[in-house]
C-alpha positions in Angstrom: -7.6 -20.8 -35.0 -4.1 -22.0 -34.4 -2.7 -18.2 -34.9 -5.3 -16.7 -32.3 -3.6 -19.2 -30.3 -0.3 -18.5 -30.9 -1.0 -15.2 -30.3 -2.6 -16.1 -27.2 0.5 -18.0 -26.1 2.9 -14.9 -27.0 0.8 -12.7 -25.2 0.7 -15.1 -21.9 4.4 -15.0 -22.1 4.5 -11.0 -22.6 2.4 -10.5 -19.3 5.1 -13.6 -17.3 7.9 -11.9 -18.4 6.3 -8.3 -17.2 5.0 -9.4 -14.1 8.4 -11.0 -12.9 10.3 -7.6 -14.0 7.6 -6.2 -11.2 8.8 -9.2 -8.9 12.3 -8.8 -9.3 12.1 -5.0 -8.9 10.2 -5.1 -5.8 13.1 -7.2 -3.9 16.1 -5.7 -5.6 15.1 -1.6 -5.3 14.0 -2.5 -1.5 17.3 -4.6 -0.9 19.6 -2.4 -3.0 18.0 1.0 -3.6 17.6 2.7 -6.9 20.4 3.6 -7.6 22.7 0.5 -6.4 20.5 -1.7 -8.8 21.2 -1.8 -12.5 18.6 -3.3 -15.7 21.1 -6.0 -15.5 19.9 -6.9 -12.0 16.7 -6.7 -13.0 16.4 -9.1 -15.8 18.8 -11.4 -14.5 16.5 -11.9 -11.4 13.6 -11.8 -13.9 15.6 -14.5 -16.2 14.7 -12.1 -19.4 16.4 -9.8 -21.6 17.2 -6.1 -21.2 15.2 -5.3 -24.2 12.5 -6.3 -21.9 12.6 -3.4 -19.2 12.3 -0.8 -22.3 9.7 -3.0 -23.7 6.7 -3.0 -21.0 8.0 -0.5 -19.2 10.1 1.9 -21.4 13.4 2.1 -18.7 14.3 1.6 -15.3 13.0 4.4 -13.8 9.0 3.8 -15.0 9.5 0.3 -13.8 10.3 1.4 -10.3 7.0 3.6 -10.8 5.1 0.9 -12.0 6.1 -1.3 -8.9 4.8 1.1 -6.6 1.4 1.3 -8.6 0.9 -2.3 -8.6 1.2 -2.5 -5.1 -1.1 0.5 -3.8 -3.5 -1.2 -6.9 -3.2 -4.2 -4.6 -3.4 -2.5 -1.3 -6.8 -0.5 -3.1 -8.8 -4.1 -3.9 -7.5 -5.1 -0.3 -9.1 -2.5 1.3 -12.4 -2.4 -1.1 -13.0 -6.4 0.0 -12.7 -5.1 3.6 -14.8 -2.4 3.8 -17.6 -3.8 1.8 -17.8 -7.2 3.7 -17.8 -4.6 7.2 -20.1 -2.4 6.2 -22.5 -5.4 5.0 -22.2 -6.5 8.6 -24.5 -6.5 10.9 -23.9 -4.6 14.1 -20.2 -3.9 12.7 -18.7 -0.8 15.2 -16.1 2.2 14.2 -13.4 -0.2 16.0 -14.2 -3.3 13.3 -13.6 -0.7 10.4 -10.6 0.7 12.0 -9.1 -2.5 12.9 -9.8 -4.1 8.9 -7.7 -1.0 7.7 -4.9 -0.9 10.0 -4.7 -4.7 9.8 -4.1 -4.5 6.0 -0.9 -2.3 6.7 0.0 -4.0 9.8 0.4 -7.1 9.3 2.2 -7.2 6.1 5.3 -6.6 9.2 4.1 -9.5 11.2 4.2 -11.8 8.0 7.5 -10.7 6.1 5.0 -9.6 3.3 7.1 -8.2 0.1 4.9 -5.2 -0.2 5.7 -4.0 3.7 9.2 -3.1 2.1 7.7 -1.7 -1.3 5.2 0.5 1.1 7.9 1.6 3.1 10.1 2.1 0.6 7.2 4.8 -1.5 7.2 6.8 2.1 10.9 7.1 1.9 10.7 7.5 -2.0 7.8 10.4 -1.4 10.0 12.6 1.1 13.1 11.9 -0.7 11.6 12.9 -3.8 14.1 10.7 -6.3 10.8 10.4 -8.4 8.0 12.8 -8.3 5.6 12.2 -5.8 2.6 12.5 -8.4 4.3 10.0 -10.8 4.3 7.5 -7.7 1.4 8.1 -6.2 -1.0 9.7 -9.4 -4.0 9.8 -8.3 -4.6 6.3 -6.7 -3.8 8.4 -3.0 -6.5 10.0 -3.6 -8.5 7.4 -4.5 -7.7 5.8 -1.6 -8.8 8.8 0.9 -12.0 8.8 -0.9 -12.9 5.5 -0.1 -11.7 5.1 3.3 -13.2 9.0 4.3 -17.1 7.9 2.6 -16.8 4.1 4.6 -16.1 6.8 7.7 -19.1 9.2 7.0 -20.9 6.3 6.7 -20.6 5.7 10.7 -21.1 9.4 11.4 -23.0 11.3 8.4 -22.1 15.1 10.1 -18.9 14.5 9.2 -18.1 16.1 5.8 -15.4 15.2 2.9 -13.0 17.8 4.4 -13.2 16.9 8.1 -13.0 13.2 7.2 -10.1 13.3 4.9 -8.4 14.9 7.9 -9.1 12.3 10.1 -7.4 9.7 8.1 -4.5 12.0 7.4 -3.9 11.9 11.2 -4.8 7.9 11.1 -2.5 7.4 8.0 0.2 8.7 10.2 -0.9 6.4 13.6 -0.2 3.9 10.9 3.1 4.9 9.3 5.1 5.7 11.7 4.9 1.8 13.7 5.4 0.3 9.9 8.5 2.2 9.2 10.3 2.0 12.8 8.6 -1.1 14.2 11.7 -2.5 15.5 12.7 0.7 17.1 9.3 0.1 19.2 10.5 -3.0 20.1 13.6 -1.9 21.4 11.5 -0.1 23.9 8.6 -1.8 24.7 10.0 -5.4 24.5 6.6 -7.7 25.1 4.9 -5.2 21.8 3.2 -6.9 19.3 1.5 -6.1 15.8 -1.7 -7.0 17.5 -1.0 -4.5 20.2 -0.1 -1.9 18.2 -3.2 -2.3 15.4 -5.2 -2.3 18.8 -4.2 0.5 20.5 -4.0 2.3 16.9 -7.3 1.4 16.8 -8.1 2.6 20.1 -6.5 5.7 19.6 -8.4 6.9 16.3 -11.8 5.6 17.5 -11.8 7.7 20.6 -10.4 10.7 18.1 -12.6 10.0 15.8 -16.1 10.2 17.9 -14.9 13.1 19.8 -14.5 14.8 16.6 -17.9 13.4 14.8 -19.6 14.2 17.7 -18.4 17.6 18.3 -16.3 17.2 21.7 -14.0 20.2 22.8 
């Protein structure tokens, strides 16, 4: 009994020490960049040893991975809560599913949210291509078109898999763009706000979306 808690104890520890590796690379690799921050950054913010980064996460380089997982993970159950408490709705509209994914991304900006810089970082890290794109994204992207494309063929069953995976490629970029160069929108439009721009996101990709379901030239 008092071994399986002991073991219980080291293994709480394990998972502390691990998680605040993840913490302490999400702020240093957004702050720094890869290659500006060392292991010795790393477990100095995460108060453990170096052994530790090879430990749970075999080097620097998977860790960096690994932080990118652990927030689209996050971003995944985010959207899965959303989608299932809209579509369990009654009389929920194209513009409430819309608005409950765009808001997800969105308003990380509004709310200094650490995983707006990890999310903008992976777009920079996917067209600079310091890590493979696969090893960062795997398959959770594609996870992620799956569910958002069936929540959208749920509104409009003539749409197939292919059509609406192409939607949300075009509303993946309506939502990109704003939460990498948000303050370059505000240079221009001074009185912009995240709720204006999820809204006329939303806007936007309803209107493109139904003229699309619905067959409009």
């Amino acid at each position: 009994m008092a071994a399986n808690k002991t073991l219980n104890g080291l293994e709480a520890q394990s998972a502390q020490v691990r998680d605040r590796l993840l913490d302490a690379a999400e702020r240093l690799f957004c702050e720094k960049g890869f290659d500006r921050t060392s292991v010795r950054d790393l477990t100095a913010a995460a108060d453990c040893n170096i052994a530790a980064v090879n430990y749970h996460f075999g080097g620097k380089d998977n860790l960096y991975i690994q932080m990118f997982h652990r927030q689209m993970h996050r971003m995944m159950d985010r959207h899965r809560e959303v989608i299932a408490r809209l579509t369990n709705t009654p009389d929920v509209t194209l513009e409430d599913l819309l608005r409950g994914i765009v808001s997800q991304a969105l308003n990380q900006l509004d709310n200094n949210d650490p995983s707006s810089a990890v999310m903008k970082l992976m777009v920079r890290e996917v067209l600079n291509q310091h890590v493979g794109k696969d090893e960062i994204l795997g398959d959770l992207m594609n996870e992620f078109f799956t569910l958002i494309s069936k929540s959208l063929m749920k509104f409009y069953p003539t749409l197939n898999r292919r059509d609406a995976r192409l939607l949300l490629f075009t509303l993946d970029a309506l939502v990109i763009h704003p939460l990498l160069f948000f303050d370059f929108y505000l240079e221009l439009i001074s009185d912009l706000d995240i709720d204006g721009i999820i809204e006329h996101i939303v806007k936007v990709a309803a209107a493109g979306i139904r003229a699309y379901a619905e067959g409009d030239d």
